[in-house]
N, C-alpha and C positions, 0 to 999 in steps of 0.2 A: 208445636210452634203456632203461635196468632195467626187468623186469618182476617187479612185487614181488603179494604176495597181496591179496587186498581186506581192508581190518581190518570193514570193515562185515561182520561175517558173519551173516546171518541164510537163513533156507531159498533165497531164489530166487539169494543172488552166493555163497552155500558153496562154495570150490577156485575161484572165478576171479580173475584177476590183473586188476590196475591197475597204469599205467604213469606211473614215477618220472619230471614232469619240472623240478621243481624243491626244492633244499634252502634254505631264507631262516636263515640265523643273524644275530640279529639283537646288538649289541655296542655297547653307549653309548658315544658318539665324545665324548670330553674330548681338548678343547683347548686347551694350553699354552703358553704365551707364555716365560714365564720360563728357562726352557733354554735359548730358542733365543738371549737376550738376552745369557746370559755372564756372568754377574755375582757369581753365587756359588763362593766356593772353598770344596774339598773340604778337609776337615783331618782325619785321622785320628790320632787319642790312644790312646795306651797304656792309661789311666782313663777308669773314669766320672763323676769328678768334675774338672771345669775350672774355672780362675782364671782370668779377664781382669783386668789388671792396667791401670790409668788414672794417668799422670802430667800433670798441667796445669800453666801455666807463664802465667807474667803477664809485661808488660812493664812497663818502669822506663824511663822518660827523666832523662836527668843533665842538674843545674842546672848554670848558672857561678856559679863564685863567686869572691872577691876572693883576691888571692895570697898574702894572710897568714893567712887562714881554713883553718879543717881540710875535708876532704872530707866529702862524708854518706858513709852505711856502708851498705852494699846491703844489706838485712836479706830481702826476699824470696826466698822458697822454692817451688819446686814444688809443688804440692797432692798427695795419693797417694790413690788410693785401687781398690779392686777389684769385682769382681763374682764370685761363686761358682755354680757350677751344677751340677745330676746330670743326666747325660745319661739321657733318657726309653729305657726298653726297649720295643722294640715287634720281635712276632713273630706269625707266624700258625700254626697247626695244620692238618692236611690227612691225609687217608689212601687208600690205595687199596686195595679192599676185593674178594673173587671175584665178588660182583655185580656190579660194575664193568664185569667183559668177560664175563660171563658168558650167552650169545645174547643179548647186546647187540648191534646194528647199527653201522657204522662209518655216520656220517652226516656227513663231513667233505668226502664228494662225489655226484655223483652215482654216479658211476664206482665207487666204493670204498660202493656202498650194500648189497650183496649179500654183503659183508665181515663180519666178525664184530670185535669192537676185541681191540685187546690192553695188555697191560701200558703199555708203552711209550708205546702212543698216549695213555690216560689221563695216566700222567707228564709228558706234554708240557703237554696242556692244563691239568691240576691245575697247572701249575708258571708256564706263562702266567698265568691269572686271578690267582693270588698275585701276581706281579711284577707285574701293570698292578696290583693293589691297595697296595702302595708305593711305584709311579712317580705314582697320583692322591694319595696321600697326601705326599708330595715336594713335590710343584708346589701341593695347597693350604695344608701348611706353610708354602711357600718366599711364596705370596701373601697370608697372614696376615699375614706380618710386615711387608707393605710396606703392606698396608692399616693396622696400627694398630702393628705394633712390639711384640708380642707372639708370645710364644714357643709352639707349637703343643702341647698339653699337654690333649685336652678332657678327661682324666679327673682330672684337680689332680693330678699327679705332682710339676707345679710348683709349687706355691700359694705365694703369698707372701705379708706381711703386709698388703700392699695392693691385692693382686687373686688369681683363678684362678691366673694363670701369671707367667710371665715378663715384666716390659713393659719397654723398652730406652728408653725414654720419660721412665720413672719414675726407671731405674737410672742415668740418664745426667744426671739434670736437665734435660730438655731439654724444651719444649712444642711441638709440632707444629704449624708454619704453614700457613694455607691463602690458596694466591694465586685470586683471581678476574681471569677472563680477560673483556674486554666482547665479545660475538660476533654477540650479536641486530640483527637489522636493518644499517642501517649505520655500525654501530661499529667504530671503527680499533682492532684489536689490539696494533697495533706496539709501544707505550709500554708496553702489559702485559707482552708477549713478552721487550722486554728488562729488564723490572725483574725479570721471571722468574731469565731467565739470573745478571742482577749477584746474584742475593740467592742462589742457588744455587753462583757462586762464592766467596761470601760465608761460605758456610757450610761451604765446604770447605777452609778459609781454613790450617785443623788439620789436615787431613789432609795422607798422604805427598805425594800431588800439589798441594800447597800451593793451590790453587783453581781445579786443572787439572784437566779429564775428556775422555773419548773422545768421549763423544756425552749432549746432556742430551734425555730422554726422556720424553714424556707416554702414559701410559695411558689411553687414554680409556672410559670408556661410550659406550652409542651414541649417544643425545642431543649429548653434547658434543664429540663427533668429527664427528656431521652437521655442528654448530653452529659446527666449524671449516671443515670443506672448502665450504659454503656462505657462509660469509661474503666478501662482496662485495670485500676485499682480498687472503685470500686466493686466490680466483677468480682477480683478476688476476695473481696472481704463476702460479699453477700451469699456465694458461693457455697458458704458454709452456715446458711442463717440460721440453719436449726441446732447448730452445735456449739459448745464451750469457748470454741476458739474464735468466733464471732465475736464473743462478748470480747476476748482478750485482745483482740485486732482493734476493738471500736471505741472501749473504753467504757461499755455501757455496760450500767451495772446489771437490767435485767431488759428482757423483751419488752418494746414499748407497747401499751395496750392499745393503740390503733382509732381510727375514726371510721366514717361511714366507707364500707366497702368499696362503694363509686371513684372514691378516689385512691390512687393508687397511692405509696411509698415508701422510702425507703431510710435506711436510720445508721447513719456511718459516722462514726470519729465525734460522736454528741450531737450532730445536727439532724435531725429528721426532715426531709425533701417530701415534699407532698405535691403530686399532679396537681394543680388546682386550674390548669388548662382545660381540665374536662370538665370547672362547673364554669356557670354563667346564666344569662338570664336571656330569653328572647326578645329584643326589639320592639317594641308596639307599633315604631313606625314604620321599620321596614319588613320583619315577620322574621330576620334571621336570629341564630344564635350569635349571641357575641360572649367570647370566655370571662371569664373577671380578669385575668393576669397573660397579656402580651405574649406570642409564641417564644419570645428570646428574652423576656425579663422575668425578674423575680422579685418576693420580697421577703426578709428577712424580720420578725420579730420576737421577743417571749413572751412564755406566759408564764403566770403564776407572778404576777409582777402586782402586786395590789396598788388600784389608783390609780393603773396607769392608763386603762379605756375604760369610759365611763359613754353611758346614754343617761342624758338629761329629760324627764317627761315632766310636763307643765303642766297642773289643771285647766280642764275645759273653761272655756267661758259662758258661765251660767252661774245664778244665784247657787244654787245648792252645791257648786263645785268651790266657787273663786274663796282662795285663801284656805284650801283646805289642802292637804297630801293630795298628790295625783294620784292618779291608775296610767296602766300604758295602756291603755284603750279604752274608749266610750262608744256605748249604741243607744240610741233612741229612737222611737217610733213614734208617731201619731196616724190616729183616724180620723180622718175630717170630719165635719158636722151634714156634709151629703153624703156618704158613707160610698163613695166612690174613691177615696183614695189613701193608700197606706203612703206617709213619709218615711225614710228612714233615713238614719246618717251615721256614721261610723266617723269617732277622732281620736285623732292621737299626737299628740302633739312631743315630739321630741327632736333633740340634738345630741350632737356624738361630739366627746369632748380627748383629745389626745395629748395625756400630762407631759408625758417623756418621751415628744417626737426626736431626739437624739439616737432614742435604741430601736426606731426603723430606719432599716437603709434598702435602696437598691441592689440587687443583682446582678449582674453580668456575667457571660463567661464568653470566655476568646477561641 
């Protein structure tokens, strides 16, 4: 172990040494579901302003009529209509400055504590803490939208004429269902589970998979995820997870293959329940954890739905970027002309767009 100087310096430790034997970096652990789930496509546009364009379409059933009658005349049409949007700029600032390494200590080990930093090693970490600050800003974008269907915007870049931002709710005509699951005591969920499913393909009726998805998916808090692995039916199905008869009870054709360990769950009668009470992200302003999903709600949506979550990224604005394909992320640096100071900036400019806010609903259970 290093032997560094005493910082207590006063007359009787003056020139003696203390021995290094631990470095604690401490780093708020946010944890993200939505990545790992797949759900979102990337789109990258030449602009920063995008049209979603909406055609809807009614059906007509044809009468009989006698054989010397005229036909009716199909007079229905398509409905048309669009959605407009400016994609939000969002960048950070950053610099590296001679204080920086300047008999600063490397304290990234123990080993490297008698080190002095350098250039390099500040660029690394300055450039880390930016990236985790728009991979947290990503994932609580990407869960905003699934919580209310609102477009991530808290400085009103968006504001519309009837809210802050964006709502896909409002833009869509669509009002937001919430199914109540019964789970307390010994209530049979079954009858809710599948009125779940039918009303979810129900509403995917429009979309490209015509009322088809990969996997329909509950969110849960942790209340409501107890409230399921605890009830007395699910009990008995999961009871036997590892055998034939699971499959036969649940309707599932084979083991689902699973996400990040951290979160827990569980996969009954086609719906797979995911703790997602246990991620979230820490506060900046208060320092606490806050979950992504409400201890008593939940959310319900699929995947494998093509089209239906989308992120929008916009070219930077700079000669060598505008009107070209974006990236989802930019970096750039400069050295000044007194060689005291490194600029750097991180951008990324994107929006989260939700085609088929219909086949997200709320949760409940009683």
């Amino acid at each position: 172990m290093p032997l560094i100087i005493d910082k207590n310096i006063d007359r009787l430790s003056q020139g003696k040494y203390v021995e290094l034997t631990d470095i604690l970096v401490e780093i708020p652990r946010n944890e993200g579901i939505i990545d790992q789930l797949g759900i979102f496509e990337d789109v990258y546009v030449t602009q920063k302003k995008i049209e979603i364009q909406r055609s809807t379409w009614s059906n007509h059933l044809v009468k009989d009529k006698n054989w010397d009658a005229k036909p009716d005349t199909l007079v229905g049409k398509q409905t048309r209509g669009f959605i407009q949007a400016s994609i939000p700029n969002m960048a950070l600032l950053d610099a590296i400055k001679p204080q920086d390494i300047d008999g600063v200590a490397k304290v990234d080990s123990i080993f490297e504590a008698a080190g002095l930093e350098e250039v390099m090693d500040v660029r690394v970490e300055k450039l880390a803490y930016m990236n985790g600050s728009f991979d947290d800003t990503e994932e609580a974008a990407r869960m905003q939208l699934l919580k209310d269907g609102t477009v991530y915007a808290p400085s009103g870049t968006l504001a519309t004429s009837y809210g802050d931002t964006i709502d896909f709710y409002q833009e869509m005509g669509v009002t937001r269902e919430t199914v109540t699951l019964p789970l307390t005591g010994a209530n049979d969920p079954r009858t809710a589970v599948s009125d779940l499913v039918r009303k979810m393909k129900l509403a995917l009726r429009t979309a490209p998979t015509r009322g088809g998805y990969r996997e329909l998916i509950v969110l849960c808090g942790a209340n409501l995820f107890d409230a399921v692995v605890t009830n007395p039916f699910v009990t008995e199905v999961t009871k036997y997870f590892n055998q034939d008869l699971t499959r036969l009870l649940t309707g599932v054709a084979e083991q689902a293959r699973g996400y990040n360990t951290y979160f827990r769950e569980v996969t009954v009668w086609g719906v797979r329940f995911i703790d997602a009470g246990a991620g979230g992200m820490v506060d900046p302003a208060t320092g606490d954890f806050v979950p992504w999903i409400a201890e008593n709600a939940g959310i319900a949506l699929p995947t494998g739905v093509r089209g239906m979550f989308k992120t929008y990224y916009a070219p930077a604005n700079r000669f060598s970027d505008v009107n070209k394909r974006a990236r989802g992320r930019y970096y750039w640096e400069k050295l000044n002309d007194e060689d005291d100071l490194i600029q750097m900036k991180v951008e990324s400019n994107f929006m989260n767009g939700l085609l088929y806010p219909q086949a997200v609903f709320d949760v409940a259970f009683t």
